[in-house]
Biopython code that builds the backbone (N, CA, C, O; Angstrom):
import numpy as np
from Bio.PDB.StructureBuilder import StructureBuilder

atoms = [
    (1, "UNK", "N", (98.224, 87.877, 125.917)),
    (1, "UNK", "CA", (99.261, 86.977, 126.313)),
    (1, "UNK", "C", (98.957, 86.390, 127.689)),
    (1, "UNK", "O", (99.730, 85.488, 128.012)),
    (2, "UNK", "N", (98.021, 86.693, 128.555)),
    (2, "UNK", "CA", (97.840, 86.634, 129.928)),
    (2, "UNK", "C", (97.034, 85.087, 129.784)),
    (2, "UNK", "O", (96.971, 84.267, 130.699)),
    (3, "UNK", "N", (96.409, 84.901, 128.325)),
    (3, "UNK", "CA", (95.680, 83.678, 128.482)),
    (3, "UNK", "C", (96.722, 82.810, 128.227)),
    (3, "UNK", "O", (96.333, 81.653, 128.386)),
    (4, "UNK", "N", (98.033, 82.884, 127.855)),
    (4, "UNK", "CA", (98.850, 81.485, 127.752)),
    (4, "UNK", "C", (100.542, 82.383, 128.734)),
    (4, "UNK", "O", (101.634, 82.684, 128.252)),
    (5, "UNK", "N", (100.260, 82.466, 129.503)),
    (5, "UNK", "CA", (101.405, 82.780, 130.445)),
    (5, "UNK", "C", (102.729, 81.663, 130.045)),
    (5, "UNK", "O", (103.902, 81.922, 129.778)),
    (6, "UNK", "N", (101.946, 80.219, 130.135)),
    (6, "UNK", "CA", (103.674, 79.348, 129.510)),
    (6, "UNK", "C", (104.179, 80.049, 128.068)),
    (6, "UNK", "O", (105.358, 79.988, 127.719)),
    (7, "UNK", "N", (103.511, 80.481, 127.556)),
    (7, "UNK", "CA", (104.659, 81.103, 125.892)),
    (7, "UNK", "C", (105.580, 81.052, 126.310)),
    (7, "UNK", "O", (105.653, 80.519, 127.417)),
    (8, "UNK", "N", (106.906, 81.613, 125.623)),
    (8, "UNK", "CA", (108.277, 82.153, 125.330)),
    (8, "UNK", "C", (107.745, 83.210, 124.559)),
    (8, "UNK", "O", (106.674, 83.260, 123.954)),
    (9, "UNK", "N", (108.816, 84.207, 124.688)),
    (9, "UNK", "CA", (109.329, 85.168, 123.773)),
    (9, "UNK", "C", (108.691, 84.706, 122.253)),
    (9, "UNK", "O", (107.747, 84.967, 121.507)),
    (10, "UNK", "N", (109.935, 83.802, 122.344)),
    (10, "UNK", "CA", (109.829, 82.969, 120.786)),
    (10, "UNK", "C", (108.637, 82.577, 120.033)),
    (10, "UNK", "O", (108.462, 82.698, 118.821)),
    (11, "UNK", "N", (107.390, 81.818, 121.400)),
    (11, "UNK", "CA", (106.240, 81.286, 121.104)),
    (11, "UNK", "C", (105.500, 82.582, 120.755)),
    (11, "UNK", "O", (105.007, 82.597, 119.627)),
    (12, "UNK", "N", (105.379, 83.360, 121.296)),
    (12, "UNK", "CA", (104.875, 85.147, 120.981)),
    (12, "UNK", "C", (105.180, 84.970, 119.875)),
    (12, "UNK", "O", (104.325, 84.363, 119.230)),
    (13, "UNK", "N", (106.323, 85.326, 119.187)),
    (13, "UNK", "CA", (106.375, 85.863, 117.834)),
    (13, "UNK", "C", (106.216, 84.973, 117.092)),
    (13, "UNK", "O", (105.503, 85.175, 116.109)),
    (14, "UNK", "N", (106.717, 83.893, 117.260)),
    (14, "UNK", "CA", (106.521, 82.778, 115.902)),
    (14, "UNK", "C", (104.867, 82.708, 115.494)),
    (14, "UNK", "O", (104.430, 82.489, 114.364)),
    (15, "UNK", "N", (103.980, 82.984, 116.863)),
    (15, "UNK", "CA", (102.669, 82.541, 116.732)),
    (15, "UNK", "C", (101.867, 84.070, 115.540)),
    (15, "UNK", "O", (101.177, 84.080, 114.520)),
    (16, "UNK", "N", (102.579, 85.308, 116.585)),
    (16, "UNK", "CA", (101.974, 86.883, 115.690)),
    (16, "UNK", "C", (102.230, 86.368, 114.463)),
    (16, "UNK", "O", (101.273, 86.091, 113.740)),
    (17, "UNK", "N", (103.672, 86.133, 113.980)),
    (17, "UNK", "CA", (104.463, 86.029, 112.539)),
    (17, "UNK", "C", (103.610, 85.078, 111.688)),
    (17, "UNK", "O", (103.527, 85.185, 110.464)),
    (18, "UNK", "N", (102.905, 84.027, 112.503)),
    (18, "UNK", "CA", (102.297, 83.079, 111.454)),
    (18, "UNK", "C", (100.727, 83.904, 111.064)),
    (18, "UNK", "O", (100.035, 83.324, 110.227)),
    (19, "UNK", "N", (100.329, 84.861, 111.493)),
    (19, "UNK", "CA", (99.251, 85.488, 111.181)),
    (19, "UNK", "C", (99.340, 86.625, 109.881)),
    (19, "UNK", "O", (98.462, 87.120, 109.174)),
    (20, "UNK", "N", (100.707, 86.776, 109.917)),
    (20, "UNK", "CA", (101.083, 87.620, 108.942)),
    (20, "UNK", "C", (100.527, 87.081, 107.905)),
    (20, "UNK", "O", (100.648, 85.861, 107.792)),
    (21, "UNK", "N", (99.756, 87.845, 106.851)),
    (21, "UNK", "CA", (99.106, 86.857, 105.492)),
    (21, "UNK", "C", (100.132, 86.893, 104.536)),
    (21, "UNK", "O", (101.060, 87.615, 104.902)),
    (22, "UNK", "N", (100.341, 86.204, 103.095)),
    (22, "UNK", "CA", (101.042, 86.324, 102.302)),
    (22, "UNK", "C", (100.598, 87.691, 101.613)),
    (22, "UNK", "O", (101.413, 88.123, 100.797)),
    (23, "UNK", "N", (99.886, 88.154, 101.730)),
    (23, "UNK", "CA", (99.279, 89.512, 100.385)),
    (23, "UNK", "C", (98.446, 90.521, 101.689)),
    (23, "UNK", "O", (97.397, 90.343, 102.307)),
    (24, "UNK", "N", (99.338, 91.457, 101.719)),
    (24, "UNK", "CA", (98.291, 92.561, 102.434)),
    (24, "UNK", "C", (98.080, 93.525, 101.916)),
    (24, "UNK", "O", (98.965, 93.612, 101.065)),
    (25, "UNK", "N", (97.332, 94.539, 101.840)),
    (25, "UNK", "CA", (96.876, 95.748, 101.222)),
    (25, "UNK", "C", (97.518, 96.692, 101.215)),
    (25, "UNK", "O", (97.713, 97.241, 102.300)),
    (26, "UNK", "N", (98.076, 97.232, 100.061)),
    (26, "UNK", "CA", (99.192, 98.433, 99.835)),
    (26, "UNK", "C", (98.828, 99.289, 100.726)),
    (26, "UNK", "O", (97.603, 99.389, 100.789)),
    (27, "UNK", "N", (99.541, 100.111, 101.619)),
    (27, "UNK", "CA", (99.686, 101.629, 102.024)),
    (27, "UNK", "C", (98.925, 101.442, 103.134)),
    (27, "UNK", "O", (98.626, 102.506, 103.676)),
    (28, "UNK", "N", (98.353, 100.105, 103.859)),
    (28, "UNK", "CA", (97.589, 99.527, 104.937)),
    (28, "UNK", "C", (98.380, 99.264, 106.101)),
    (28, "UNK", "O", (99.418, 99.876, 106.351)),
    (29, "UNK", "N", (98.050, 98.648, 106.587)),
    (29, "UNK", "CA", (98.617, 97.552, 108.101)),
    (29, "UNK", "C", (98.998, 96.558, 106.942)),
    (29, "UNK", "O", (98.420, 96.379, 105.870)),
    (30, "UNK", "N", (100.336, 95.850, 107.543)),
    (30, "UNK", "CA", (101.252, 94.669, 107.127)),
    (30, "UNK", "C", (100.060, 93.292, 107.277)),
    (30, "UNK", "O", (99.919, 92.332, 106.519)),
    (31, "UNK", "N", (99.103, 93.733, 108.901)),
    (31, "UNK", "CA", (98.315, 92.832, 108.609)),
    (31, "UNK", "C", (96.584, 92.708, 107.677)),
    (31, "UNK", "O", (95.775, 91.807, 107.455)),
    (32, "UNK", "N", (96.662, 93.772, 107.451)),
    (32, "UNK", "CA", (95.870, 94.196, 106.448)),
    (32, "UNK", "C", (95.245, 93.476, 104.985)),
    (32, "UNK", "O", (95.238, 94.011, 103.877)),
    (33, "UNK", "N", (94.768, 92.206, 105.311)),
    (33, "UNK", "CA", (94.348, 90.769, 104.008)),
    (33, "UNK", "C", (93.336, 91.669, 103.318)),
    (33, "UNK", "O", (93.072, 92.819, 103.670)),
    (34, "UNK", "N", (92.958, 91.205, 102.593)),
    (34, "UNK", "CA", (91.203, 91.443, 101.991)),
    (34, "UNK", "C", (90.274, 90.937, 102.562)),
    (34, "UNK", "O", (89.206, 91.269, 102.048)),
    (35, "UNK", "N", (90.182, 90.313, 103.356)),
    (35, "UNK", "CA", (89.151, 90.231, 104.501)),
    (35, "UNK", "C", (88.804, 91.001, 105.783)),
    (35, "UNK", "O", (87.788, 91.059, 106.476)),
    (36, "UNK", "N", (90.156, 91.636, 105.852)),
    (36, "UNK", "CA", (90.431, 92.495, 106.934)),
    (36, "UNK", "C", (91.574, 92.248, 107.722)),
    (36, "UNK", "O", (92.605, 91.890, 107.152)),
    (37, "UNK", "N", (91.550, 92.382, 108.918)),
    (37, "UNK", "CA", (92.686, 92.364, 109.865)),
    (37, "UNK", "C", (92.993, 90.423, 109.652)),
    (37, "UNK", "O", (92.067, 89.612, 109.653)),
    (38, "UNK", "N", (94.242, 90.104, 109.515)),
    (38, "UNK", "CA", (94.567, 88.563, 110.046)),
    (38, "UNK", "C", (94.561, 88.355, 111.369)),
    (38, "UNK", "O", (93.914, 87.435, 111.869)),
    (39, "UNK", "N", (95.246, 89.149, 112.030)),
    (39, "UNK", "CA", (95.244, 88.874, 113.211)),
    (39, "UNK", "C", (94.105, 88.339, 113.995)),
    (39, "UNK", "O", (93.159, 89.124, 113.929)),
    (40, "UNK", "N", (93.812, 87.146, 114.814)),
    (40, "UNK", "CA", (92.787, 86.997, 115.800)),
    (40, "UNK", "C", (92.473, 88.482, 116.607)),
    (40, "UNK", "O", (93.302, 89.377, 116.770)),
    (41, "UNK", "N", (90.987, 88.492, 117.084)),
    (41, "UNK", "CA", (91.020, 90.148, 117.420)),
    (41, "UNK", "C", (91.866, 89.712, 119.018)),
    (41, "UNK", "O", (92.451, 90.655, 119.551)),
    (42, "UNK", "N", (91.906, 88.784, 119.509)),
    (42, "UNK", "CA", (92.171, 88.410, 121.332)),
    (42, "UNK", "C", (93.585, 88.227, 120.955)),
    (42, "UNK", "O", (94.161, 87.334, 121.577)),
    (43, "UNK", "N", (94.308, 88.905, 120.032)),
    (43, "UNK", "CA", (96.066, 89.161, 119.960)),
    (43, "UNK", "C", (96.473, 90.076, 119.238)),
    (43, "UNK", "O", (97.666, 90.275, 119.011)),
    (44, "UNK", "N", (95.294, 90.922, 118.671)),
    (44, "UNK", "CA", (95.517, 92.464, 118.365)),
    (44, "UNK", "C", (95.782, 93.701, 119.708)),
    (44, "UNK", "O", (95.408, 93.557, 120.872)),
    (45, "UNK", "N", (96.379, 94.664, 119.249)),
    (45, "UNK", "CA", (96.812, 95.855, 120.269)),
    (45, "UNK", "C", (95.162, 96.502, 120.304)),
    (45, "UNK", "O", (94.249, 96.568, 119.482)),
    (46, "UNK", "N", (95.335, 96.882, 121.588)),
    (46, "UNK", "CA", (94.069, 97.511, 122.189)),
    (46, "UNK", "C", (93.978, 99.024, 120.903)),
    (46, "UNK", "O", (93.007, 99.092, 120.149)),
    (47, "UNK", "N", (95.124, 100.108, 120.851)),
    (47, "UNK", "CA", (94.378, 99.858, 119.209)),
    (47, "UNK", "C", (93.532, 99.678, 118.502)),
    (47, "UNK", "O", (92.369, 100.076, 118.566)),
    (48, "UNK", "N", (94.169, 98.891, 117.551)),
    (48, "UNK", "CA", (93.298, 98.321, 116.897)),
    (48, "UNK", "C", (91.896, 97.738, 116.926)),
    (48, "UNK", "O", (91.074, 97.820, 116.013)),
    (49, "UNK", "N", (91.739, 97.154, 118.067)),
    (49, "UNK", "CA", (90.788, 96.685, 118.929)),
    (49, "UNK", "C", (89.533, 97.770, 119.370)),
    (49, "UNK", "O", (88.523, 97.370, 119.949)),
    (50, "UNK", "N", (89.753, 99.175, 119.012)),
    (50, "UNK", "CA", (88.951, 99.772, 119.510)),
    (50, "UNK", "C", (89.141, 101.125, 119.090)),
    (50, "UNK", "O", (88.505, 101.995, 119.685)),
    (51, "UNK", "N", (90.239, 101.575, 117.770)),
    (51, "UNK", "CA", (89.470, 102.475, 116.930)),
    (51, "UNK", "C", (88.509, 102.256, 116.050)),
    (51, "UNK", "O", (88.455, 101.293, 115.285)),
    (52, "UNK", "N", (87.863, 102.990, 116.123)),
    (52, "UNK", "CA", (86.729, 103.401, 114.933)),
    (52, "UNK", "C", (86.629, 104.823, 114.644)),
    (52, "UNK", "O", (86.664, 105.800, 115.393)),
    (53, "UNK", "N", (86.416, 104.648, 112.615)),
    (53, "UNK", "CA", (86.685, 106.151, 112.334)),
    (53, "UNK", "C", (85.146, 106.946, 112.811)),
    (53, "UNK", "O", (84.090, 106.707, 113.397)),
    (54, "UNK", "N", (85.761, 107.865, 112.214)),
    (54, "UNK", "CA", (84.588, 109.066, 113.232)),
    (54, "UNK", "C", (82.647, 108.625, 112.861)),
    (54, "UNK", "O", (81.608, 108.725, 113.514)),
    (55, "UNK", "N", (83.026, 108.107, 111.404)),
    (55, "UNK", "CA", (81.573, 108.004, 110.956)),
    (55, "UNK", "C", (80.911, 106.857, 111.895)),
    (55, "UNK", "O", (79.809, 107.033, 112.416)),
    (56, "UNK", "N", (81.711, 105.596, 112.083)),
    (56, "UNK", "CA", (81.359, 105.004, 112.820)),
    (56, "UNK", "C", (81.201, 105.413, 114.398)),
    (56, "UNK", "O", (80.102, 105.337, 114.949)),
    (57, "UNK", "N", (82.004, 105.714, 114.866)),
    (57, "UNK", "CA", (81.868, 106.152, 116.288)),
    (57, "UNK", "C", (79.839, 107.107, 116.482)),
    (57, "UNK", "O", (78.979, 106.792, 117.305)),
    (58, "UNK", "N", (79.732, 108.363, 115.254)),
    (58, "UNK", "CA", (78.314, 108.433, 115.690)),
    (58, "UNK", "C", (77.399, 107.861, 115.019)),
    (58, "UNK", "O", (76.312, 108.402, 114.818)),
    (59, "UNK", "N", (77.639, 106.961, 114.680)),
    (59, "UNK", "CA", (76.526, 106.085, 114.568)),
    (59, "UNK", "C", (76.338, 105.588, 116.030)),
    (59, "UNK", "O", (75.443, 105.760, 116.857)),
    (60, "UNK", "N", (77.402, 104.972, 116.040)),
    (60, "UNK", "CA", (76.972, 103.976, 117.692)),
    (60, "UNK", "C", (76.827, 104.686, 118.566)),
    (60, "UNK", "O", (76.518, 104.160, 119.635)),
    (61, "UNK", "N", (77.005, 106.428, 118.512)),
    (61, "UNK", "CA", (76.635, 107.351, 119.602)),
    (61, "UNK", "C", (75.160, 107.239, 119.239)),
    (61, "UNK", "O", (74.326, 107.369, 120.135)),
    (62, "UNK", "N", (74.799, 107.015, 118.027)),
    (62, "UNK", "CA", (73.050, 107.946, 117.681)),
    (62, "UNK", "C", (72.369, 106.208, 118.405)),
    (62, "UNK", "O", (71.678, 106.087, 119.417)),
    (63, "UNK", "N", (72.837, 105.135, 117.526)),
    (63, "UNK", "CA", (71.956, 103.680, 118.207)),
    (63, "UNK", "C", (71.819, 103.944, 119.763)),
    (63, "UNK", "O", (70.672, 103.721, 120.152)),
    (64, "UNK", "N", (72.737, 104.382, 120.804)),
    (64, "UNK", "CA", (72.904, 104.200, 122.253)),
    (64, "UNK", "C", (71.593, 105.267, 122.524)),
    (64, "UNK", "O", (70.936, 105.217, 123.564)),
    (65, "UNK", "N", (71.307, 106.269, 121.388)),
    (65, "UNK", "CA", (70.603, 107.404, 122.189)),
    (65, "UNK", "C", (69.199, 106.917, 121.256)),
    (65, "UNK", "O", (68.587, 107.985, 121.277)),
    (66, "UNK", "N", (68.405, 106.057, 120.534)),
    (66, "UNK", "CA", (67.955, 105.887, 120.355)),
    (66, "UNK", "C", (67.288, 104.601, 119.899)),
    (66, "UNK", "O", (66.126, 104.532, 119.500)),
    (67, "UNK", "N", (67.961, 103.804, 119.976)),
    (67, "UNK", "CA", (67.706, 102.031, 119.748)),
    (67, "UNK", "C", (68.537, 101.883, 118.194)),
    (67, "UNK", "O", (69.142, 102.676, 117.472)),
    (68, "UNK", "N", (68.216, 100.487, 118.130)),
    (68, "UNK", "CA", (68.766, 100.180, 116.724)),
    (68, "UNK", "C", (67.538, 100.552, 115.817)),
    (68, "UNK", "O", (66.339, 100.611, 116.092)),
    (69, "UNK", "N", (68.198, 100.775, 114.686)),
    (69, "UNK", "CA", (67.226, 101.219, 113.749)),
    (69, "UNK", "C", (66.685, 99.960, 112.700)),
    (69, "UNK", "O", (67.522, 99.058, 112.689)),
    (70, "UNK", "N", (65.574, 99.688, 111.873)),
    (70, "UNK", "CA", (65.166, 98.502, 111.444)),
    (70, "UNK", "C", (66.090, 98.227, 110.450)),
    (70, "UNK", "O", (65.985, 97.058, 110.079)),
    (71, "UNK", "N", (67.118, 98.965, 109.766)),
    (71, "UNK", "CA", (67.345, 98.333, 108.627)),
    (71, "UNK", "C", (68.903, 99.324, 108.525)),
    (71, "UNK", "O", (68.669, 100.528, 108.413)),
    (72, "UNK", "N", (70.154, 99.011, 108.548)),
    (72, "UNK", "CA", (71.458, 99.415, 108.421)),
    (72, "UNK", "C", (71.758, 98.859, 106.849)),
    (72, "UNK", "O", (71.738, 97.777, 106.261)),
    (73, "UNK", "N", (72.021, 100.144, 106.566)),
    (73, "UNK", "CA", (72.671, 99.396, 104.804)),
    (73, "UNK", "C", (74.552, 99.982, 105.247)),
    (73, "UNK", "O", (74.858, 101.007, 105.858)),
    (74, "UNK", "N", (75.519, 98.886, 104.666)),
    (74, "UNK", "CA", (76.674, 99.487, 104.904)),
    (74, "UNK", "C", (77.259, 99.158, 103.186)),
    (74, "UNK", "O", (76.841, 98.292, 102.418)),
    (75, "UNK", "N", (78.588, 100.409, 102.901)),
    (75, "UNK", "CA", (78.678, 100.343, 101.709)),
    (75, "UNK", "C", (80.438, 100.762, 102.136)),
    (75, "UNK", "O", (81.008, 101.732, 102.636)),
    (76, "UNK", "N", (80.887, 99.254, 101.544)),
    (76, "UNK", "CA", (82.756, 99.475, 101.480)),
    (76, "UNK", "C", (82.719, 100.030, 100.181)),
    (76, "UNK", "O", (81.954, 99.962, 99.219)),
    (77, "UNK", "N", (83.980, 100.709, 100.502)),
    (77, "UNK", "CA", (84.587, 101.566, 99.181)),
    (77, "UNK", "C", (86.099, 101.049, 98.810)),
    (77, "UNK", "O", (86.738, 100.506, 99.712)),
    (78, "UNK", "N", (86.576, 101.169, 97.766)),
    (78, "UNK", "CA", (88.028, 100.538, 97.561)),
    (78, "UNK", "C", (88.664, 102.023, 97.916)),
    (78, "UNK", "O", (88.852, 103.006, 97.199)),
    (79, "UNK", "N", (88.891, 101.808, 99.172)),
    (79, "UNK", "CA", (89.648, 102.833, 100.179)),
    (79, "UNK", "C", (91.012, 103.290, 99.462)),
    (79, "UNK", "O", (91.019, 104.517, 99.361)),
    (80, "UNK", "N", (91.930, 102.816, 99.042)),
    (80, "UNK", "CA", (92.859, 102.373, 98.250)),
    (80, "UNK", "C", (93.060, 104.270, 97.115)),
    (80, "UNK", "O", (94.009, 105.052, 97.060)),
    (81, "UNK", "N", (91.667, 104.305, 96.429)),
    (81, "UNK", "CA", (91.688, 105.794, 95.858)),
    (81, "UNK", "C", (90.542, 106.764, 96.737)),
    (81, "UNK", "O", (90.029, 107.767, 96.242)),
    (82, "UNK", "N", (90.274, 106.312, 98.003)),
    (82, "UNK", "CA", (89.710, 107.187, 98.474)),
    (82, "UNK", "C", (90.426, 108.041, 98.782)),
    (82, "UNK", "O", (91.640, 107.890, 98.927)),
    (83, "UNK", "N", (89.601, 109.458, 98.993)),
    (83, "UNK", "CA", (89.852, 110.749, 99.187)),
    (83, "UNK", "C", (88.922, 111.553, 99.501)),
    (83, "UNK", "O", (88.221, 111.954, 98.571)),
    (84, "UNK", "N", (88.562, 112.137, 101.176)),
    (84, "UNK", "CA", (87.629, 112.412, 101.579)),
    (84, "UNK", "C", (86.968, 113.828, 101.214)),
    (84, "UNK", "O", (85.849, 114.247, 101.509)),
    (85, "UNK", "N", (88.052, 114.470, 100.446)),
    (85, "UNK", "CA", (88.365, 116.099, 100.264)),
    (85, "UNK", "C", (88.204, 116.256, 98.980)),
    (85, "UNK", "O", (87.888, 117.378, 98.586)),
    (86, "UNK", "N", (88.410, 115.015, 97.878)),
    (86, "UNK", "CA", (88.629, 114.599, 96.272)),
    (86, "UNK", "C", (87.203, 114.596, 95.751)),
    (86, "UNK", "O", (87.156, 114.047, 94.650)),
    (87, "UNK", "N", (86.066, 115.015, 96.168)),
    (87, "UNK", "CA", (84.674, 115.255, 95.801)),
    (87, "UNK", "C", (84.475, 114.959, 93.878)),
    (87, "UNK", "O", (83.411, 114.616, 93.363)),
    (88, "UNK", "N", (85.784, 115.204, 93.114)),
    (88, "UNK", "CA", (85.716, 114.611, 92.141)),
    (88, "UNK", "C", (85.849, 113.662, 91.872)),
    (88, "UNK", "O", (85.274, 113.245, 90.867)),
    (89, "UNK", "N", (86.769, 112.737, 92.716)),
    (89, "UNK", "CA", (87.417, 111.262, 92.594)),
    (89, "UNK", "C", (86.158, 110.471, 91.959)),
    (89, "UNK", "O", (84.978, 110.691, 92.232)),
    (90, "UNK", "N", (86.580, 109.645, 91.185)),
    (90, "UNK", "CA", (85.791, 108.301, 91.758)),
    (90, "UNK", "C", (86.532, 107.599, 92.436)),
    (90, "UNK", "O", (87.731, 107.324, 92.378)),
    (91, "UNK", "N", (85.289, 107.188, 93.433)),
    (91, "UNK", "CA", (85.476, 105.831, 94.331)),
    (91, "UNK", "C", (84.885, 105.051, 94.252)),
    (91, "UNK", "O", (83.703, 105.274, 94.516)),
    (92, "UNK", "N", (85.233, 103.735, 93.878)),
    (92, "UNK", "CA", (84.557, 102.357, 93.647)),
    (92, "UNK", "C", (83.727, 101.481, 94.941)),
    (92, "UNK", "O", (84.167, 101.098, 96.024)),
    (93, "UNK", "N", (82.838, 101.396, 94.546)),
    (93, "UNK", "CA", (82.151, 100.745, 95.579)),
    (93, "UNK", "C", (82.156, 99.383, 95.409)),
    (93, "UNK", "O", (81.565, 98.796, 94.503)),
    (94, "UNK", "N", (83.095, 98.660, 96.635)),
    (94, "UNK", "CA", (83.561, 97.290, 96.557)),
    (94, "UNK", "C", (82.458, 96.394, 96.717)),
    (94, "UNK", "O", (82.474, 95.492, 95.879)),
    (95, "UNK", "N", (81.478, 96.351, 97.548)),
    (95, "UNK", "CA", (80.503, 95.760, 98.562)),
    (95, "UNK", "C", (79.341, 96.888, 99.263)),
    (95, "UNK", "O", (79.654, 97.872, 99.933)),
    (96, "UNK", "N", (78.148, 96.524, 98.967)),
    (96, "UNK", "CA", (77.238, 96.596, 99.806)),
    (96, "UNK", "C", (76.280, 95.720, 100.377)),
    (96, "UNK", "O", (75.555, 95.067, 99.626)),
    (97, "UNK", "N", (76.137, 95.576, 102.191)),
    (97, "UNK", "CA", (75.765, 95.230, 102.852)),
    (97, "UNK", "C", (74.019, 95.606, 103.590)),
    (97, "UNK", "O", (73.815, 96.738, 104.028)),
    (98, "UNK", "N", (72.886, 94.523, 103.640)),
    (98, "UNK", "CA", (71.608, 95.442, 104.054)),
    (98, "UNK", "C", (72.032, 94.435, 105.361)),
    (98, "UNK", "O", (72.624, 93.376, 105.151)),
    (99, "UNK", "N", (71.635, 94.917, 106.845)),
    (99, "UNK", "CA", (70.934, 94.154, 108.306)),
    (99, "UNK", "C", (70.119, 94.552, 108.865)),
    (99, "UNK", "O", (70.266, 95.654, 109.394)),
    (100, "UNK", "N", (69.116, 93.971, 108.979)),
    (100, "UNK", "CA", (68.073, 93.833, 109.511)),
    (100, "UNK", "C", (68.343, 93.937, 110.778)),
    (100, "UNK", "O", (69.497, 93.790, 111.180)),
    (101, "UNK", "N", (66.827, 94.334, 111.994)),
    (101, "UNK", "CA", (66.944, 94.169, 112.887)),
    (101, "UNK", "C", (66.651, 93.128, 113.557)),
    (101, "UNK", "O", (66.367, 93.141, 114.755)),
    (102, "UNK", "N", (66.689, 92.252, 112.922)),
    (102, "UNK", "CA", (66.240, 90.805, 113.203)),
    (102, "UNK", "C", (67.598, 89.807, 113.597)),
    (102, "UNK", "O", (67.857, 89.054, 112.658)),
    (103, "UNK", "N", (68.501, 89.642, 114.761)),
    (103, "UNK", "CA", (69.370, 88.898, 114.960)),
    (103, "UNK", "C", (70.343, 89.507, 113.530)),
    (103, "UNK", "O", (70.596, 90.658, 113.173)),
    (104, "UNK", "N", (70.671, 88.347, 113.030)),
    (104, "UNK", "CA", (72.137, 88.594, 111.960)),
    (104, "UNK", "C", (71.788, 88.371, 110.651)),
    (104, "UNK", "O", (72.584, 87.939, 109.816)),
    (105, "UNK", "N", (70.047, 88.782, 110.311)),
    (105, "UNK", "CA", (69.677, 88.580, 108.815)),
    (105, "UNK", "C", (70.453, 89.952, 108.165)),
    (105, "UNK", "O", (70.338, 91.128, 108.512)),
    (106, "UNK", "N", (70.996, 89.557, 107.463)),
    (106, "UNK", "CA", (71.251, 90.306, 105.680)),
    (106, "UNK", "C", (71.442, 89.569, 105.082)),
    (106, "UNK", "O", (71.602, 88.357, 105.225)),
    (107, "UNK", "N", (71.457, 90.574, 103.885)),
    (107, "UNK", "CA", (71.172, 90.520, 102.369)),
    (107, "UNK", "C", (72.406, 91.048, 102.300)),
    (107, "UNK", "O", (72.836, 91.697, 103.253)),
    (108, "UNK", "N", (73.278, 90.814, 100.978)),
    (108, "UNK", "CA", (74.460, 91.178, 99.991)),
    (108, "UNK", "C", (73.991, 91.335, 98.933)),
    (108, "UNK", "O", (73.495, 90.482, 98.197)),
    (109, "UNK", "N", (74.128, 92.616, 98.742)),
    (109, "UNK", "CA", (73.240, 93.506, 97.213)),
    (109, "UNK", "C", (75.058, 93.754, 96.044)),
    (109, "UNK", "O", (76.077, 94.441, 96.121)),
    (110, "UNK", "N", (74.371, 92.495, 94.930)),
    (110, "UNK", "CA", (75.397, 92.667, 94.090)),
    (110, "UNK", "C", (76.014, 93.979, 93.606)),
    (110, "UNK", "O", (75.088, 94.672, 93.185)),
    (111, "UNK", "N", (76.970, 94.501, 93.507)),
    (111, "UNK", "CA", (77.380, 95.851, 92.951)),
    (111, "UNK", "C", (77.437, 95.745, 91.629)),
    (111, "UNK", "O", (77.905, 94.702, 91.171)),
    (112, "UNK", "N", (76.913, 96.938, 90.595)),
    (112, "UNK", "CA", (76.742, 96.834, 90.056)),
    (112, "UNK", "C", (77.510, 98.337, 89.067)),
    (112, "UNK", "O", (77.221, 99.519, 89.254)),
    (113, "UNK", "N", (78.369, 97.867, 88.189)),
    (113, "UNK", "CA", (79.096, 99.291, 87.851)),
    (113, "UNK", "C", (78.181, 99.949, 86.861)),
    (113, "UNK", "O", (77.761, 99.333, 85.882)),
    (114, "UNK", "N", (77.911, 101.037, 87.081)),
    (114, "UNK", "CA", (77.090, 102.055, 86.442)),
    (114, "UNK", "C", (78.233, 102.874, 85.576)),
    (114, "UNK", "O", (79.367, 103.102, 85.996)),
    (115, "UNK", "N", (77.675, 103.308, 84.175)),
    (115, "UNK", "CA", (78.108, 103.886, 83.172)),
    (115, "UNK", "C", (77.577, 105.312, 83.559)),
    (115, "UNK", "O", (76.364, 105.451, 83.715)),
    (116, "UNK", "N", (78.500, 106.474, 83.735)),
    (116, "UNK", "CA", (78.345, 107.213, 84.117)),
    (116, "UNK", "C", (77.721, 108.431, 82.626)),
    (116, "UNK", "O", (77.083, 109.403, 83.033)),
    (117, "UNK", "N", (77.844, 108.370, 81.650)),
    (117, "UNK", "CA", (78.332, 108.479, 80.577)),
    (117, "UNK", "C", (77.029, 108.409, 79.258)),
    (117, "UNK", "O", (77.345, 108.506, 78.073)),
]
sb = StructureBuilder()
sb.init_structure("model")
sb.init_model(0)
sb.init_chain("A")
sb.init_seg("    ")
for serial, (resi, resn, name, xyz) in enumerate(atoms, 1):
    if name == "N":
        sb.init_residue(resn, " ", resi, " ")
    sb.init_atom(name, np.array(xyz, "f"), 0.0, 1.0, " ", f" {name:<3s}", serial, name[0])
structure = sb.get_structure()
């Protein structure tokens, strides 16, 4: 808020409220789209802004203590029936991501549902 000091009250919320998406993710944040957060990150709560769950946090402990590594594969899950303790569950794998250490090259590796069966 410090970058527009003229707001109102009013201008505050009307502006958060218009970020609100029409469809957010059950049992999530209200602002919670399928893309991720709506909110601009420079009008999210510090928060938000700067948790990360634990898996992430050592990773970026292990990169700081050793450089980036050549090749990060990341793999979303439809969080939705995750269950970290549910070792039987299935969990659907929404998206996987390859990056390179090359600036912002990746690849998007189609998912592909496997017949377990």
């Amino acid at each position: 808020m410090c970058e527009n000091p003229g707001m109102t009250t009013d201008d505050i919320l009307a502006t958060y409220l218009s970020f609100v998406p029409t469809r957010s993710i059950a049992g999530s944040c209200i602002n919670h789209a399928e893309q991720g957060c709506a909110v601009p990150r420079n009008w999210r709560s510090d928060t938000c802004n700067l948790f990360y769950c634990p898996e992430v946090k050592r990773y970026s402990q292990a990169v700081e203590k050793s450089g980036a590594p050549d090749l990060v594969v990341v793999i979303q899950r439809d969080y939705t029936h995750w269950n970290r303790y549910a070792l039987d569950q299935e969990i659907q794998v929404e998206r996987i991501e390859c990056f390179t250490g090359k600036g912002d090259a990746h690849e998007s590796i189609p998912v592909r549902v496997l017949d377990s069966q």
